[in-house]
N, CA, C and O of each residue as an XYZ file, in Angstrom:
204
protein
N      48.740     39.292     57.595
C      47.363     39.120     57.179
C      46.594     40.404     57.480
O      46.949     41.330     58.209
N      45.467     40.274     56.772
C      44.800     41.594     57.050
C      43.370     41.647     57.580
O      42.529     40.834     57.195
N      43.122     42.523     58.387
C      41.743     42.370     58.854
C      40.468     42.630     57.652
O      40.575     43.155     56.544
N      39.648     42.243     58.106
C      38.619     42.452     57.194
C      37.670     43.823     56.395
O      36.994     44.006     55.382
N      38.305     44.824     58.001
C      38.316     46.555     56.895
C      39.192     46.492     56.186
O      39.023     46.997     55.076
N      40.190     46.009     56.418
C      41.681     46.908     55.252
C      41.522     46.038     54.232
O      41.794     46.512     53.129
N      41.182     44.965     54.252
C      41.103     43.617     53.233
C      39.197     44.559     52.223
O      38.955     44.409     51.025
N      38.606     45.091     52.865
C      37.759     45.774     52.100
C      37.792     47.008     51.470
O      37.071     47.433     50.566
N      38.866     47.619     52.148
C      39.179     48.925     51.461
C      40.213     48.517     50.657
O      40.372     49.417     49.832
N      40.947     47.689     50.476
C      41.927     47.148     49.084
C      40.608     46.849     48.200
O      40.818     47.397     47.118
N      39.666     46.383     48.183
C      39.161     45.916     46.907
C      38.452     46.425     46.438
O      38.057     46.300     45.278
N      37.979     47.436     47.598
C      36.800     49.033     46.654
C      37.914     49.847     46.167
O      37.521     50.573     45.255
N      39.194     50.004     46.438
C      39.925     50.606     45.242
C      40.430     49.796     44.258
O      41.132     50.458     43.493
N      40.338     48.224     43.854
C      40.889     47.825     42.988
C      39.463     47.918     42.075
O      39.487     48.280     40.899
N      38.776     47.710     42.468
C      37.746     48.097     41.795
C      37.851     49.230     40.892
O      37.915     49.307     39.665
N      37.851     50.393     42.155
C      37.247     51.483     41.948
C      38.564     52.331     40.460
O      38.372     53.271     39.690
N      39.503     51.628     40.611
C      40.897     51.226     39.422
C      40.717     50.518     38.665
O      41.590     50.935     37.904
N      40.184     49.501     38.010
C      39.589     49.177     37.070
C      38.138     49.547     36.257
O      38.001     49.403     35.042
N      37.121     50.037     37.148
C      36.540     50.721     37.006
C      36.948     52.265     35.698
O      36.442     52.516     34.605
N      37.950     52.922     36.418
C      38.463     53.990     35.773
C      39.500     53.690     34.821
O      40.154     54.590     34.294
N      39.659     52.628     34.607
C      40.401     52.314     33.793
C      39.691     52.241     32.253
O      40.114     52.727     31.204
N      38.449     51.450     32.500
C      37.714     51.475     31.471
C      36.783     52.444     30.825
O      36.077     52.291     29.828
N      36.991     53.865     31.908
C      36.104     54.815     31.411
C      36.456     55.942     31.308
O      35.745     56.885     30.961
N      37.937     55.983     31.685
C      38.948     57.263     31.335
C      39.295     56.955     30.070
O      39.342     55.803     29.639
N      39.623     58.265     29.243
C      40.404     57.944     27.881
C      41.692     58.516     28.171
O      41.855     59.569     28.787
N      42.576     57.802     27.717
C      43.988     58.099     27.477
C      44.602     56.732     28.370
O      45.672     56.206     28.064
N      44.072     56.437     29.080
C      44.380     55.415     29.889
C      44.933     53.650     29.188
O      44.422     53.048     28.244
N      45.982     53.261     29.968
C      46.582     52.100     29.283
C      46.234     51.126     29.798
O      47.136     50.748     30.545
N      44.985     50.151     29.838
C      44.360     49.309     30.320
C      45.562     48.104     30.745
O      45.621     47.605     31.868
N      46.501     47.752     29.597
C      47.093     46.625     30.481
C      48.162     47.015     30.445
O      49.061     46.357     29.920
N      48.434     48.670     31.216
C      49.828     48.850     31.882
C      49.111     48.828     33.669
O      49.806     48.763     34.682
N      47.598     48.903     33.637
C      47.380     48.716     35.124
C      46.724     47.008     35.308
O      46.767     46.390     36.372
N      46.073     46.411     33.868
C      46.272     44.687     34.519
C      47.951     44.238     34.910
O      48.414     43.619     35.868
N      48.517     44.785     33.844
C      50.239     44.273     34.757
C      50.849     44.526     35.924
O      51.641     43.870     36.599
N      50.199     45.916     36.096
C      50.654     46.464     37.641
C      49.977     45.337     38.806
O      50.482     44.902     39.842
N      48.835     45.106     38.277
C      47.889     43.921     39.161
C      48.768     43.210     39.762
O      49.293     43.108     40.871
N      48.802     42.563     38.349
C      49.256     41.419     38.136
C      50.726     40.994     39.091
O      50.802     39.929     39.702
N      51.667     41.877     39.080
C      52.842     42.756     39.806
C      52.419     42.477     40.964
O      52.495     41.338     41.426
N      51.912     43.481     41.597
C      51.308     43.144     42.632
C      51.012     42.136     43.600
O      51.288     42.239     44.795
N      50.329     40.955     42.955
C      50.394     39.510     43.219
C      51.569     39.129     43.554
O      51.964     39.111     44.720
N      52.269     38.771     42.520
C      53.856     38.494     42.519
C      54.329     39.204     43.592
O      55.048     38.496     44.297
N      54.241     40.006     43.877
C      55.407     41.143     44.858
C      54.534     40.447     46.415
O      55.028     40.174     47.509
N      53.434     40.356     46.046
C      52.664     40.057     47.954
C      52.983     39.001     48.081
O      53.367     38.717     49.216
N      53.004     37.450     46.619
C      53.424     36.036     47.248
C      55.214     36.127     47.727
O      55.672     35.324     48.539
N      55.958     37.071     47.168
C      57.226     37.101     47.240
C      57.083     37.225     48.662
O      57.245     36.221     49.357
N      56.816     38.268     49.153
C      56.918     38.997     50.405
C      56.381     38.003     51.946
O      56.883     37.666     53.018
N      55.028     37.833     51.193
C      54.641     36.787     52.252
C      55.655     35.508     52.018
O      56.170     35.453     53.135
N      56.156     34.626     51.384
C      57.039     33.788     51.462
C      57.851     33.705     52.669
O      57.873     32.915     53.613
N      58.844     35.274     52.212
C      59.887     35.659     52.991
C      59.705     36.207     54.408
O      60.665     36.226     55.179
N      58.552     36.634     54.754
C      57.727     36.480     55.829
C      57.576     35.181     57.107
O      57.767     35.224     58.322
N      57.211     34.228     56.319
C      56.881     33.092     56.614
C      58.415     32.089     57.181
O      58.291     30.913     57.524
């Protein structure tokens, strides 16, 4: 689990990554919602196997 800085500095960069996602050009909007998305998947995997 994570404390409540590191749990805030994950979400001013997911932000701050979607954010730039939508205002860079050249950029592949849902090759980084899938990475998200990934993401999820990979943390419930992990925490599972954790547990």
């Amino acid at each position: 689990m994570l404390d409540p800085a590191s749990r805030q500095t994950i979400l001013t960069l997911l932000v701050m990554g979607i954010v730039f996602s939508f205002v860079a050009t050249g950029v592949n909007i849902w090759a980084h919602i899938g990475g998200l998305l990934s993401g999820f998947v990979l943390y419930g995997f992990i925490r599972k196997l954790r547990l």
